[in-house]
N, C-alpha and C positions, 0 to 999 in steps of 0.2 A: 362438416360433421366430424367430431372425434371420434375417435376408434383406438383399439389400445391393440398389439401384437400379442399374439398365441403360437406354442408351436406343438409337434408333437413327433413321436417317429411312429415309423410304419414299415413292418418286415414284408418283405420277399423273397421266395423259394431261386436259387439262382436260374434269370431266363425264362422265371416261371411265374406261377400264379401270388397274390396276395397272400400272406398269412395271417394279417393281421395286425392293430393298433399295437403297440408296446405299452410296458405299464410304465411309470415313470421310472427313469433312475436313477441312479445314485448323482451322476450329473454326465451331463453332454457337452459338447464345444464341437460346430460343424464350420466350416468356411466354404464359402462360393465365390470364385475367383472369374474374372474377364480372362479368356481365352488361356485359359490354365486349368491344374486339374487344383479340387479342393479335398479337404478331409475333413476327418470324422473322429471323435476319441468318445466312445461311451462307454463308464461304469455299472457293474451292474451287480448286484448281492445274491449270487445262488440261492442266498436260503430261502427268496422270494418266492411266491409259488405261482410270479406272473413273468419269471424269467426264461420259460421254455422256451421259447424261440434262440435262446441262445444254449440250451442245453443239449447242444451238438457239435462235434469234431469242425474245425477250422474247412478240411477236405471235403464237410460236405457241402459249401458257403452258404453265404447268406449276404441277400441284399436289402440295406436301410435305408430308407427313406425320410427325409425332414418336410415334415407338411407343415404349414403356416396358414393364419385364419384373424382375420379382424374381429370374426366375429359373427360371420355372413357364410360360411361355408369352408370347409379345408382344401387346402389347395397344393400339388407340389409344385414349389419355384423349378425352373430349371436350373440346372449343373448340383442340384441337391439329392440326387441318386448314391449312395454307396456301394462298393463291395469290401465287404470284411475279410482283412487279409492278416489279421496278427492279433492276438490277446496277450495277456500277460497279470502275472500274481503270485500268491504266495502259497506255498502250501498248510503252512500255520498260521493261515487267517483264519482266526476266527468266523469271519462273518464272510469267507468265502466270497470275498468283494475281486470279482474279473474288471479288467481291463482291456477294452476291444479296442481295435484303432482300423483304419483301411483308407479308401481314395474314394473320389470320383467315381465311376463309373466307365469315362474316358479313359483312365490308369488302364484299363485293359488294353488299349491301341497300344501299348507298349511290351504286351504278350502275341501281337501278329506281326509279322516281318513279311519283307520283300523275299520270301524263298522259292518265288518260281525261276529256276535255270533254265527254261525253255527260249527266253525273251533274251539273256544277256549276249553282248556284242562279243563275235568271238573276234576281232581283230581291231587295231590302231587303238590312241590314246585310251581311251575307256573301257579298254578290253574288259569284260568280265564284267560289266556294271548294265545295270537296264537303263535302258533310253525313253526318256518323253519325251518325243518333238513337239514345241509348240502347243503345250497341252496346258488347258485350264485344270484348277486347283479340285474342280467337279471331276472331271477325266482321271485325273492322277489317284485320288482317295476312292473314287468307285471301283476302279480298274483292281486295285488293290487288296479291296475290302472284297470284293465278287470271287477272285481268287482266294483268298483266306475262306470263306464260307464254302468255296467248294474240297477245302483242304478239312472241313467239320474243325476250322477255328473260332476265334472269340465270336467273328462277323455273323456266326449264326444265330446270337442273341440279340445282334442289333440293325438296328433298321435306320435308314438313312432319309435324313428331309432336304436332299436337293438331288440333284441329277445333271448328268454329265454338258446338261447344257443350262440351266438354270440354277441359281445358287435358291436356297429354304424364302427366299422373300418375294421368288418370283422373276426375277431380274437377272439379264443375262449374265454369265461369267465377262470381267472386264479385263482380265489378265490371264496371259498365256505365258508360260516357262517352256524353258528347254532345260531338262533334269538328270543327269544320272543317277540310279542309287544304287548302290552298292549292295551285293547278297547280302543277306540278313538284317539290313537295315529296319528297324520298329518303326509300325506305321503314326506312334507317335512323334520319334523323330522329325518325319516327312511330312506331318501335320505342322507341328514346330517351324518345321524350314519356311515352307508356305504363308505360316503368320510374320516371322522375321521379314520376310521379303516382298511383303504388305499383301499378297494376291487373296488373303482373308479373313476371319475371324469366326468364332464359333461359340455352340451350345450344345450340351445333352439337353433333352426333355424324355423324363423316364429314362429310356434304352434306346432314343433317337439320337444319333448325329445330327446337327446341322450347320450348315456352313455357309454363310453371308460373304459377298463382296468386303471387303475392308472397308473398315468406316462406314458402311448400310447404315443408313437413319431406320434403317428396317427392324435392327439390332440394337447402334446403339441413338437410343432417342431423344432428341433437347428438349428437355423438361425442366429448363433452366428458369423459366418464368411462371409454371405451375407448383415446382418441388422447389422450396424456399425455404430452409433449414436454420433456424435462429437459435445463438446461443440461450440457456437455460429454458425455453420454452420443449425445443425439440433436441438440444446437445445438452448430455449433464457435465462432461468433462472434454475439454480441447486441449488438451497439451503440446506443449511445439518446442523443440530442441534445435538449438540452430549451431551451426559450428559455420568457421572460414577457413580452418584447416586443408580445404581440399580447393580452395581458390585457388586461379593461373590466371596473369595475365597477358603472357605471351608461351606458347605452342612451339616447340621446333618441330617438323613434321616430316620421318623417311619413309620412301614411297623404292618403289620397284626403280630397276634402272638407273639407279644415281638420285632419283628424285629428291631431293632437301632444302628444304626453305622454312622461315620462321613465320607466325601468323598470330598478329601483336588483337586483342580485342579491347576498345576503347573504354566498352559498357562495364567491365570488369573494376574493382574498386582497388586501389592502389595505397594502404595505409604506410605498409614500408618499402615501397620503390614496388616495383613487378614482379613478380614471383613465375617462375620459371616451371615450364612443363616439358614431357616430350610424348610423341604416340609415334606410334609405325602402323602404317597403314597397308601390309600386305595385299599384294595383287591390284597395285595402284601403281601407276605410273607415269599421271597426269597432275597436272599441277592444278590445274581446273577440279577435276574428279579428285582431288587430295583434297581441295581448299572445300569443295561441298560434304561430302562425308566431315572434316570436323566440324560444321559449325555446331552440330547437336553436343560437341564434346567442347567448344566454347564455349555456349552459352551456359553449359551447364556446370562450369570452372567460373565462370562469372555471377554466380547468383544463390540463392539460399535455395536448395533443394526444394522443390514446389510440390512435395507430399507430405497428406496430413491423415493422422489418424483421430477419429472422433468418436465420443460414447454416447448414444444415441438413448433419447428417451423415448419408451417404444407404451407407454400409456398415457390416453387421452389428446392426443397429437391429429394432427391431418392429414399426414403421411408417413408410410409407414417400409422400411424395407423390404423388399420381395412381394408386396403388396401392391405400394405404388409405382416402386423403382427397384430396380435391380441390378448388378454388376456389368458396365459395359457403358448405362444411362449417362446424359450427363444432368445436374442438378447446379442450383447455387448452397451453397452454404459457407460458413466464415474457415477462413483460412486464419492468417496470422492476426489481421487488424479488421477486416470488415467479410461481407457475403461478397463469394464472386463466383462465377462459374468452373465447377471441376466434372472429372469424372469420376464416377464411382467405381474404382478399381477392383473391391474387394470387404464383402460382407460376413461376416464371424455372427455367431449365434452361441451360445452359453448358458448354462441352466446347472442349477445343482440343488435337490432336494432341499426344502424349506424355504428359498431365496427364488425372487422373481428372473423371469429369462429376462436375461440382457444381450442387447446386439452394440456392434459399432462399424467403423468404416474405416477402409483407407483409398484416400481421394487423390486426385493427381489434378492439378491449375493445370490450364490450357498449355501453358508451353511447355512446362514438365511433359505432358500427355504429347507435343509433339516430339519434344526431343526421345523418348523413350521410341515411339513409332519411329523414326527417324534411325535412330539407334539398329533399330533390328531389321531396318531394312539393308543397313550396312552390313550387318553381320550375315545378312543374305546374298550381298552383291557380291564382298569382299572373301568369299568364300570360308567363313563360320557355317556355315548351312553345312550338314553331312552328307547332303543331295550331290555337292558343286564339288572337284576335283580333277587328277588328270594324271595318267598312270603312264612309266615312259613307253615304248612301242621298241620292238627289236630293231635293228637297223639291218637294211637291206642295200651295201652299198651299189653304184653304176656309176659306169663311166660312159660320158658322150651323153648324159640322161635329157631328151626331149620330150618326156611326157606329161601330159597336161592336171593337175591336180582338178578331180573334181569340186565343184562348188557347194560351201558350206549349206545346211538342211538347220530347218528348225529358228532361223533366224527370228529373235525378238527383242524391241525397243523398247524399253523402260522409262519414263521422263520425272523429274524431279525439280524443284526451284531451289535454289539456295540464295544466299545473299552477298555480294558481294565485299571486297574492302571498300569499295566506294560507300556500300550502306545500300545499293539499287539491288536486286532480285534477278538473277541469272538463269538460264534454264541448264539445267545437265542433262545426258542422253546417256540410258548405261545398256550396253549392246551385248548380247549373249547367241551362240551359235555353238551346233554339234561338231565335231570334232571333224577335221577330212582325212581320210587314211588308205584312199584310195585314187589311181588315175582314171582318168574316163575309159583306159581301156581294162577298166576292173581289175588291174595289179595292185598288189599294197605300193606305199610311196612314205615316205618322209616328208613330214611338215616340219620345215624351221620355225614360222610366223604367221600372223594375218595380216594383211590389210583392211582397214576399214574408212568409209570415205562416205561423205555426207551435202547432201543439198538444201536448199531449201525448193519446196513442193510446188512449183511451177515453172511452166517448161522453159526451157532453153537456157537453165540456171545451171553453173558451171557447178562441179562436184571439189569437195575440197577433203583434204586429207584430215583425218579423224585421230589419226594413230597406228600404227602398230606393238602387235604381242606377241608371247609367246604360247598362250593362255589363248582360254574360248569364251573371254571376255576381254568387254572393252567400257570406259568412259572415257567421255569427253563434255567439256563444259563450255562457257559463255557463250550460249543460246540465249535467241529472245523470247521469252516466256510467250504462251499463246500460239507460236508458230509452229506450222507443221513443218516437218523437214521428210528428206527420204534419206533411211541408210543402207549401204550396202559391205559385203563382205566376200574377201578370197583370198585362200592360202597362196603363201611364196612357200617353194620347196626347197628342199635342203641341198638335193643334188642336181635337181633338175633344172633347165636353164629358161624355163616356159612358166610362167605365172597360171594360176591357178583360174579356175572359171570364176567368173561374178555369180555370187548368189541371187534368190529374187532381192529385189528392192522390197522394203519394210516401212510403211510412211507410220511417223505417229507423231501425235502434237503436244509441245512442250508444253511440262505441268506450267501452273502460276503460282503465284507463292499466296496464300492464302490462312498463315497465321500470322494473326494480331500481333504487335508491340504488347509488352505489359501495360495493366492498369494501372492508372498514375499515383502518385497519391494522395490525399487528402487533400480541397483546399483548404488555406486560411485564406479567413474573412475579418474584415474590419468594415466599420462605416462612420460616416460623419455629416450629419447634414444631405442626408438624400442621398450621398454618395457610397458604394461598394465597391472596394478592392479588391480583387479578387486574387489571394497570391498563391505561387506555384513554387513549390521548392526545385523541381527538375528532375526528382528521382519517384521509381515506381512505389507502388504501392508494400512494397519490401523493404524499403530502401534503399534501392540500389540503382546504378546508373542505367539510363532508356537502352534498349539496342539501336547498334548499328542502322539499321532499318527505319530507326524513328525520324518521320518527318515534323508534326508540332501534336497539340492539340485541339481539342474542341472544349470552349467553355458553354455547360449546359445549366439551364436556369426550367425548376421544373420542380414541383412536391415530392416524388418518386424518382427511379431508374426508367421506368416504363413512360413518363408522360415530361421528359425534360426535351426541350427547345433550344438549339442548336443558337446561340446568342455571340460565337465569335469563334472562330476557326485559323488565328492567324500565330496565336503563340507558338515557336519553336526551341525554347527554354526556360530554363529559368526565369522569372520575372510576373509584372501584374497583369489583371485585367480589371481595367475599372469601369462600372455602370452608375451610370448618372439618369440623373432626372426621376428618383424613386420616391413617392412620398413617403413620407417623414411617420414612423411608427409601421410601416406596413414591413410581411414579413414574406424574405425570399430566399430558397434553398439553392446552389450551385454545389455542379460536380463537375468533374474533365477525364474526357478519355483521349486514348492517346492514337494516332492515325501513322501507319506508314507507307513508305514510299507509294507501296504497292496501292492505297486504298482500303487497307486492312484496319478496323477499327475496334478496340479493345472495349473490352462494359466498361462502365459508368466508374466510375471510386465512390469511395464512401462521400456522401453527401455532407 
């Protein structure tokens, strides 16, 4: 059934009651963003006489609402809550035409801060910072948000949909952090750090918090085979800019400790010889743990940036933004050359008296969408996060010093896959613990370093060395994905001649690599006499070379994406596939997807 999009705004008293529909105005432009705040810009003509709601001081606020309707009833999408935080105009305007602008609603996490002094460490490295041990990302933001509301902060206007043991979908918390944050730190920040470091993802609804596991199919939902976005039917304008400007195809890469070595990527296209990069990887000092954190800066030096912005026909359609999908979702729709599956990043709304509302998108393909997640989970290990840091401690020196460092608290394992130079799927392990700054006989101490040392999770299996830091983090790589391991951790002291206690042991099981190669691209077909060739040029559906990771593809023979039959699986480049025995006049569609190491199998390409 077609249905066309409608929108409208709707005020609210701040933290308070309705006020009422708004009349139209002069124009609007709203954006609703995945796991970010969006805004707002509405016009408005004093001389109206249905402009009161805005005919009040900034100080006294005011919150907007963007309601949306097929047609069937108004609805607010969620993360489309406003607060109005700024106007602007002329004062010999005529027509007294204001300018409002503001945020999200979440924008306020960024007016509460960590300002309870009660909680912060008064001794060793993090002096002065609060400690999470071991605490889920529900723990961390309730704990925070409960203190601010008894402070008569923001938190007393908002109400939260999970709880310290359950995330908004029901489902247990699946990650636990060891955190410092720093006095004053905004609870936006500390939501930030949280998303970077993958432990979740979020929504307002109205004046609700809520906060999903990462990646929650709860949140974000594959509607990949339902929501099927076709140019000029449902897109009026697709535009795409592509540059090579920012192509590398070999990486010098310095890490902590001396670490430096080059890391050449094959998938990468080469028109005038290789083109030269470099990154520093701060608070890395593994060559493993180096070589994982770049592949997201690889692949993404390799390849035509995989986001699209698209305008969106929002009458007489099947689907409709914020209707049937929303920011977060994933959908197909056409990218460069054909439909494939993206996520919908971020949804705009626009409207300006006389002229119809117009929306559009901006989408992110599958690997773009990992390498970005990828990306900020770095910027969370690697210590980008404002949570993660290390402050120096006074020094207390001894001589003849025997005393025992107690053992490190708050210990937790993180696992990740990346891909090797081989092109095989590796497991990484990235290790985090509180600070020791103390001996078992409760004196301060100096810590030089950690120790960290690792097995795999059945008995009688020999412990192997991990690394050491000087830092309350550690990676280490070439793990075998799937496996559980146990790790553990304890300070060496600076002066002291006694190693430090073991902490508990920490078992956790190494992630698997579970993103697809890119989709191939397009075949060509010839025939002659009953006979199909089925030919493969070798590069994705971009044009650009398969990843490292790619093992062949699959030739699929089928009307559609949804009903093709898996007819040869042995190609692993360039070259044919030819089917015989067809009668003569009859007609057969083929597509190829592309499979790697791991089993990971990309859609279909354009048929």
């Amino acid at each position: 059934m077609v249905k066309s999009l409608h929108a409208r705004l709707v005020a609210y008293r701040p933290f308070g009651e309705r006020i009422g529909v708004l009349a139209e105005p002069v124009s609007f432009s709203a954006s609703m963003l995945h796991n970010d705040d969006g805004a707002i810009s509405i016009e408005y003509s004093m001389l109206s006489g249905d402009a009161q709601a805005f005919d009040r001081e900034l100080t006294d606020g005011l919150e907007v609402a963007v309601e949306v309707s097929d047609g069937t009833g108004y609805v607010e999408p969620d993360n489309m809550r406003y607060v109005i935080t700024g106007r602007s105009g002329k004062t010999d305007d005529r027509t007294r035409t204001v300018a409002y602008s503001g945020q999200s609603i979440s924008w306020l996490l960024s007016k509460a801060e960590n300002n309870d002094s009660a909680h912060l460490l008064a001794d060793g490295d993090n002096k002065g910072r609060r400690p999470f041990y071991s605490s889920n990302p529900g723990v961390i933001l309730k704990t925070l948000l409960d203190e601010n509301r008894q402070r008569g902060g923001v938190a007393t206007g908002l109400t939260l949909g999970f709880d310290t043991a359950k995330d908004a979908g029901g489902a247990a918390w699946a990650k636990k952090y060891t955190l410092y944050c720093s006095l004053g730190t905004d609870l936006q920040t500390i939501l930030g750090s949280l998303v970077n470091g993958g432990g979740c993802d979020w929504r307002t609804s109205g004046r609700t918090l809520k906060m999903w596991n990462a990646d929650s199919t709860a949140l974000s939902r594959d509607l990949s085979k339902t929501v099927v976005l076709q140019l000029a039917r449902d897109i009026g304008e697709a535009p795409y800019e592509e540059s090579i400007s920012d192509l590398a195809s070999t990486i010098l890469v310095e890490g902590d400790n001396s670490l430096l070595f080059r890391m050449d990527n094959p998938a990468a296209p080469t028109p005038w010889g290789k083109w030269e990069s470099y990154s520093s990887q701060g608070g890395v000092s593994d060559k493993d743990t180096a070589t994982a954190f770049m592949q997201s800066t690889l692949a993404d030096a390799a390849r035509v940036r995989g986001q699209y912005t698209r305008d969106l026909v929002v009458t007489g359609v099947d689907a409709l933004p914020l209707i049937d999908y929303h920011a977060g979702d994933w959908i197909t729709a056409p990218t460069v050359s054909h439909g494939e599956k993206v996520r919908v990043q971020e949804i705009d709304l626009s409207m300006r008296q006389g002229e119809a509302l117009s929306a559009s998108l901006a989408l992110n393909d599958i690997k773009y969408d990992a390498s970005v997640r990828q990306a900020k989970k770095i910027k969370g290990i690697t210590g980008g996060a404002a949570l993660a840091g290390s402050e120096s401690g006074t020094t207390a020196s001894t001589d003849h010093d025997h005393r025992v460092p107690k053992s490190p608290q708050g210990l937790i394992v993180q696992t990740d896959a990346y891909v090797g130079s081989d092109g095989y799927a590796r497991g990484l392990a990235t290790v985090s613990w509180s600070a020791v700054a103390q001996a078992t006989d409760d004196t301060s101490i100096e810590i030089a370093s950690y120790r960290v040392e690792w097995r795999q999770h059945k008995d009688g299996m020999p412990w192997h060395a991990a690394g050491t830091t000087d830092k309350t983090q550690l990676g280490f790589g070439g793990l075998d994905c799937g496996a559980q391991i146990e790790v553990r951790v304890r300070a060496v002291p600076t002066y002291s001649d006694k190693l430090g206690e073991w902490s508990a042991i920490t078992v956790a099981t190494v992630e698997s690599d579970t993103t697809p190669c890119s989709v191939p691209s397009k075949p060509v077909l010839s025939s002659e006499f009953g006979v199909v060739t089925v030919h493969w040029d070798g590069k994705t559906s971009a044009g650009a070379n398969m990843e490292a990771d790619f093992d062949h593809v699959e030739v699929g023979e089928g009307a559609g994406a949804a009903a093709m039959t898996v007819v040869s699986a042995t190609q692993s480049g360039q070259g044919d596939y030819v089917v015989t025995g067809l009668t003569a006049g009859s007609q057969h569609s083929y597509a190829l997807r592309s499979v790697d190491h791991a089993g990971n199998r990309s859609d279909w390409s354009a048929i």
